[in-house]
N, C-alpha and C positions, 0 to 999 in steps of 0.2 A: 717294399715301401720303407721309406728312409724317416728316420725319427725327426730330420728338419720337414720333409713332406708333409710326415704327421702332423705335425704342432702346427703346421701353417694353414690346414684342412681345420685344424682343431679352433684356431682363432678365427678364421674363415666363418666357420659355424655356430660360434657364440660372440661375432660382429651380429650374425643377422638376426639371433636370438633379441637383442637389445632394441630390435626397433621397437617390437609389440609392448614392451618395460616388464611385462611381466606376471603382472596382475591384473585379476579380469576383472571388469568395471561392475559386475553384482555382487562382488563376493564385501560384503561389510565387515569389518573385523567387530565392531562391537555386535552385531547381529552374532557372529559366529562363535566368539567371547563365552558370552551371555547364555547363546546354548548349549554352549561346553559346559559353563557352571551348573544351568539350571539340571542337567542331564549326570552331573556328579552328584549333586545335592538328593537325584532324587533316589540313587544308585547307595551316597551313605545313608537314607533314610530308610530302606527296603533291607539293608543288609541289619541295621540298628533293630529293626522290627523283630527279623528272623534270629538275635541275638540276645536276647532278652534271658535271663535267668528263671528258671519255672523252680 
């Protein structure tokens, strides 16, 4: 297989990638955002607990 073969199998295959755009239509960013933070927040509050000075 020939490196122009290649590239042209290669473009071939991310032409037909593009039809779907990409992104699936339930994924929300702010839904997914928002459980990142709340799931950080509650990760620095669990760790702030076990960190305490006795």
């Amino acid at each position: 297989m020939s490196f122009h073969s290649a590239a042209a199998q290669l473009v071939t295959l991310a032409a037909e990638g593009q039809e779907h755009g990409g992104n699936h239509e339930s994924i929300n960013p702010l839904v997914t955002g928002g459980g990142a933070f709340l799931a950080l927040m509650l990760l620095l509050w669990i760790t702030t607990r076990f960190n305490r000075d006795r």
